[in-house]
N, C-alpha and C positions, 0 to 999 in steps of 0.2 A: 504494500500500500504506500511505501514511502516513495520507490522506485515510482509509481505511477501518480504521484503528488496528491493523492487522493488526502491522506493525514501524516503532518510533517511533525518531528522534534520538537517544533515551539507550541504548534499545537495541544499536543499533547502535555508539555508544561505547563499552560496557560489552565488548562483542564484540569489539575492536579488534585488540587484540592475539593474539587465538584466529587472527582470519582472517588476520592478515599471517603469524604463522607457517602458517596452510594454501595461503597462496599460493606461502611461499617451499616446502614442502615437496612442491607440486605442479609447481610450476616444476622443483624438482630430480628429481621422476620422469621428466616428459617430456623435457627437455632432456638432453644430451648433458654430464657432467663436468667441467665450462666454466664457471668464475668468468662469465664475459662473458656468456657465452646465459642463462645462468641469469638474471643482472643484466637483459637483454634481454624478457625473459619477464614476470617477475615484479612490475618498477618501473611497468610502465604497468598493473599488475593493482592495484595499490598507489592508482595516482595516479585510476582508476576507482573506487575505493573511497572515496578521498578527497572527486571530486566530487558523491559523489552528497548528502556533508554541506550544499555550495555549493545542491545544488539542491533540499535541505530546506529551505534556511533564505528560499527565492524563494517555494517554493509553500506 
């Protein structure tokens, strides 16, 4: 998608903080009222977000 300028680097910076709050606010529909699961859920949904920065700045 980056290749075909569809969604660039800045982009998706600019959007940062929209998506961490829809991760943590999806994380808390699904999961169960639980500081933990919620944490469980949501941090590797995070840290996938993160890498996809690592694997803009390869390709």
């Amino acid at each position: 998608l980056n290749k075909l300028n569809i969604i660039n680097k800045e982009f998706l910076k600019k959007q940062r903080k929209i998506v961490y709050v829809l991760i943590f606010l999806l994380a808390a529909l699904i999961t169960p009222p639980d500081a933990i699961t919620l944490l469980m859920l949501s941090l590797p949904l995070v840290f996938l977000y993160e890498i996809i920065f690592i694997i803009l700045k390869i390709v």
